[in-house]
C-alpha positions in Angstrom: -1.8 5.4 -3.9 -0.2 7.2 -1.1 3.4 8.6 -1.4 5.7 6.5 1.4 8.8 8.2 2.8 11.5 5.0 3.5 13.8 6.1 6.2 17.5 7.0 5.6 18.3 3.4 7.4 17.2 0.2 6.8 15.3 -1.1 10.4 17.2 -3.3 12.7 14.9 -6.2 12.0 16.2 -6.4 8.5 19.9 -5.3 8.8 20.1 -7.6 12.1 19.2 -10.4 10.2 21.4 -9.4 7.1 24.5 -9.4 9.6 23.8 -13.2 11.3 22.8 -14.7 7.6 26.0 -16.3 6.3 23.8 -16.8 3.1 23.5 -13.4 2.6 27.1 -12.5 3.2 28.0 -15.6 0.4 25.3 -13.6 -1.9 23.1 -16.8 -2.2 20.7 -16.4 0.1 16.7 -17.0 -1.0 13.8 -14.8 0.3 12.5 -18.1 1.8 15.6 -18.1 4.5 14.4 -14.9 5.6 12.5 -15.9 8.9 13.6 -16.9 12.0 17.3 -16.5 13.1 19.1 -18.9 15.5 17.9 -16.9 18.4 14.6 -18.3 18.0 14.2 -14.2 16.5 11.3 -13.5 14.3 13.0 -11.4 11.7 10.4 -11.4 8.6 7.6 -11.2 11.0 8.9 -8.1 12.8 9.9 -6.2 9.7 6.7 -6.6 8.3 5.4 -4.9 11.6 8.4 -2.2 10.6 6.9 -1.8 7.5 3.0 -1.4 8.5 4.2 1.3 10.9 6.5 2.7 7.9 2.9 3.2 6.3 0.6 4.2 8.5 -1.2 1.2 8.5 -2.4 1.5 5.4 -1.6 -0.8 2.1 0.9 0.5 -0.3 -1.0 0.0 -3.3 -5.0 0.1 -2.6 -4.6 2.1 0.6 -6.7 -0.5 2.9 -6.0 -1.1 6.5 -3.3 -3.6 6.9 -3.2 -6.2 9.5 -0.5 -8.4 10.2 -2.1 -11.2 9.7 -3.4 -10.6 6.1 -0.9 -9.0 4.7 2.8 -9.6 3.2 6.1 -7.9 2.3 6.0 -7.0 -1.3 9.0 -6.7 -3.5 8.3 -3.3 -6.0 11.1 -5.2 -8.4 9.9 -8.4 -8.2 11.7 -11.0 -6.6 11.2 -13.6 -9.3 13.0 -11.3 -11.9 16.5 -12.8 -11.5 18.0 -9.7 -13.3 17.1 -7.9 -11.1 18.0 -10.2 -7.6 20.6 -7.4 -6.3 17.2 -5.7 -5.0 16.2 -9.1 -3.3 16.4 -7.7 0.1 16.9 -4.0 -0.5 15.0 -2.2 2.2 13.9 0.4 -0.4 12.7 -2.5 -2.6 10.4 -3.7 0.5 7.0 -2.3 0.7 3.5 -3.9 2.6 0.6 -4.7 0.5 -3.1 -6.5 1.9 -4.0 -9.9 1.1 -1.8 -12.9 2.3 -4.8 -15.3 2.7 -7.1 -15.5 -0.3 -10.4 -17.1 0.4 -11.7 -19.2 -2.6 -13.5 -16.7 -5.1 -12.0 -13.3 -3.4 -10.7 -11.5 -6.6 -6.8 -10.6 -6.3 -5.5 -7.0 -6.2 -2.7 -5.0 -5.6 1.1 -7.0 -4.9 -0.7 -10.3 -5.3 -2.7 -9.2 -8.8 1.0 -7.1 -10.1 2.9 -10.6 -9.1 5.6 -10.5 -11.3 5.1 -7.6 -13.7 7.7 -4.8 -13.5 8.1 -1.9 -15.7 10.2 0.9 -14.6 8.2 3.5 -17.4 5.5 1.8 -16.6 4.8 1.4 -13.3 3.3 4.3 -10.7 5.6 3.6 -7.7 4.2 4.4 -3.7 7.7 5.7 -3.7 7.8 8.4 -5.9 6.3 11.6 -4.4 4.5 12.5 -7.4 2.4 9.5 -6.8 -0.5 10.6 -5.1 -0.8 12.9 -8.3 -1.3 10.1 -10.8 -5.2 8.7 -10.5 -8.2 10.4 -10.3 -11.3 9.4 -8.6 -14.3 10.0 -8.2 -18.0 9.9 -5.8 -18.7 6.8 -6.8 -15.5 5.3 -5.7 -14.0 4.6 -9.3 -10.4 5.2 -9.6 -9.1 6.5 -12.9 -5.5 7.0 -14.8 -4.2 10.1 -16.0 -1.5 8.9 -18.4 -0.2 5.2 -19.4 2.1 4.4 -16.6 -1.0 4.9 -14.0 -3.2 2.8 -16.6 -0.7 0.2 -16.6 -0.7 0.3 -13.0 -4.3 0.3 -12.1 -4.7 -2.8 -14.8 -1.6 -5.0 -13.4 -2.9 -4.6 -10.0 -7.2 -4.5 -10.5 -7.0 -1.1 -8.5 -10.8 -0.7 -10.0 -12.8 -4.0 -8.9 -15.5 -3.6 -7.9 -14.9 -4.5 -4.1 -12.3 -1.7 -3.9 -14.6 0.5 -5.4 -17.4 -0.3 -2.7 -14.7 0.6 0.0 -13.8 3.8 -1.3 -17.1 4.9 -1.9 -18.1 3.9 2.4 -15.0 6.1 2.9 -16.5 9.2 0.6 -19.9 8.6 1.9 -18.4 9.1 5.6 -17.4 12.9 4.3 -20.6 13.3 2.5 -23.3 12.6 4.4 -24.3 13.0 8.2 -25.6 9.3 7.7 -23.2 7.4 5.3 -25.8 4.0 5.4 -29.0 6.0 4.7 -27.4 8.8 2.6 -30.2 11.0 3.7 -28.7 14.1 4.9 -26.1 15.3 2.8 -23.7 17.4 4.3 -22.5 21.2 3.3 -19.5 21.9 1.7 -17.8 23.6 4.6 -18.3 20.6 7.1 -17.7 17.9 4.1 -14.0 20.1 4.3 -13.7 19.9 8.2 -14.5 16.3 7.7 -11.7 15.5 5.4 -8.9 17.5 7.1 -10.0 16.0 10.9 -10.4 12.0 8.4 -6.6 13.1 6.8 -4.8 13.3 10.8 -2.1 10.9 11.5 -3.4 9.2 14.7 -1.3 7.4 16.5 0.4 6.8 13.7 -2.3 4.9 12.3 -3.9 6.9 8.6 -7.3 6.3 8.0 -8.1 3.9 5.0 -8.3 5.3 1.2 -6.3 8.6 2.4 -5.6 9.8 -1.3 -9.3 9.5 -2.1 -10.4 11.6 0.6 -7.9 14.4 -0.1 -8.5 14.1 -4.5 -12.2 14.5 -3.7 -12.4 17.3 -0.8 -9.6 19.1 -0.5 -7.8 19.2 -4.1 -10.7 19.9 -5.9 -12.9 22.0 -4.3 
C-alpha cells in the first residue's frame, strides 16, 4: 500500500459539481446524483480521471495499474455507513481502487472485497504516511501484516490471493532476473538495486505497478 498525498484543494471536477448541485447545497444529495451536470458535464467520470492521476496510476489499495474503465471511486469511510454520511463527498474521503467489472468467478479484492467494513483502529489507510511501513512481503509475492490493524486490513480486502500474489511476484522477478519468464540468469545484487531505483521513477506521472513491493524487497532491506 502506497502512501497518497491529497492536495490542499479539492479538484474542480468535484467542487464544480458540489456548487451547481442544489441537492448538495439542501444536504440530501445521494452518491448516485453524482454524474452528469446540466451541461451535459461528466463530473464523476472526470474526477475519477483526477483521482488516477492523484495516484500515479496505480490502485490505492493492491497497487495495480488502474484504467478507467475498470476501476471506481472508493469511499475510505464507507458510504453505506449513514453515521458517518458528512464524509459522503469529502474529497479526502475519495480514493481510486481496480475492479469495476467483475467477470463471473474473478475473486474480489481491495474497495470491492472491504465494501462496507470501517474501522478507524483498524484499518491501514493509503492516506497515512506511515503506511507503506505496515506489510511486509516477500520473493514469492506474499504479503504479510506487522501488527492487527494491517491484518485486519489485508483480510477485509484479500490483499493475499493468490492472483495478487502472482502479480507481485512478475513485478519481483523483473528486478531479479535478466529473464523474468525463464528465471535462468539471476541477476547481482548491485544491478537488482539499479533496477529497483530506475522501476521506482515517476514517469510521466504514471508509477509502475506494486511500487511498495519493489522498494520493501530491494531497497529497504538490503
Amino acid at each position: 500500500m502506497k502512501y497518497i498525498e491529497k492536495s490542499s484543494t479539492e479538484p474542480l471536477n468535484l467542487s464544480d459539481w458540489k456548487t451547481q448541485s442544489r441537492m448538495f447545497q439542501r444536504k440530501t444529495a445521494k452518491w448516485h446524483k453524482f454524474s452528469k451536470g446540466k451541461d451535459g458535464r461528466e463530473y464523476k467520470k472526470d474526477f475519477t480521471k483526477d483521482l488516477i492521476v492523484e495516484q500515479g496510476y496505480i490502485c490505492c489499495y493492491c497497487e495495480q495499474k488502474l484504467n478507467i474503465n475498470d476501476c471506481h471511486i472508493e469511499h475510505l469511510i464507507p458510504q453505506k455507513l449513514d453515521e458517518f454520511s458528512e464524509y459522503l463527498f469529502d474529497y479526502n474521503n475519495l480514493l481510486c481502487s481496480c475492479q469495476l467489472e467483475i467477470e463471473s468467478g474473478e475473486p474480489r479484492h481491495c474497495g470491492n472485497s472491504k465494501g462496507s467494513w470501517y474501522d478507524k483502529d483498524l484499518l491501514v489507510s493509503p492516506l497515512d504516511k506511515n503506511c507503506e511501513t505496515k506489510f511486509i512481503y516477500t520473493e514469492d509475492g506474499q504479503i504479510q501484516y506487522t501488527d492487527e490493524a494491517s491484518r485486519q486490513t489485508i483480510i477485509h480486502m484479500q490483499l493475499d490471493i493468490d492472483n495478487l500474489n502472482t502479480l507481485r511476484e512478475s513485478a519481483i522477478d523483473s528486478i531479479l532476473y535478466l529473464d523474468p519468464i525463464e528465471k535462468d540468469e539471476l541477476l547481482s545484487e548491485e544491478d537488482s538495486k539499479t533496477f529497483a531505483k530506475e522501476y521506482l521513477q515517476k514517469n510521466n506521472g504514471i508509477y509502475k505497478e506494486f511500487y511498495t513491493t519493489i522498494k520493501y524487497l530491494f531497497l529497504e532491506n538490503t
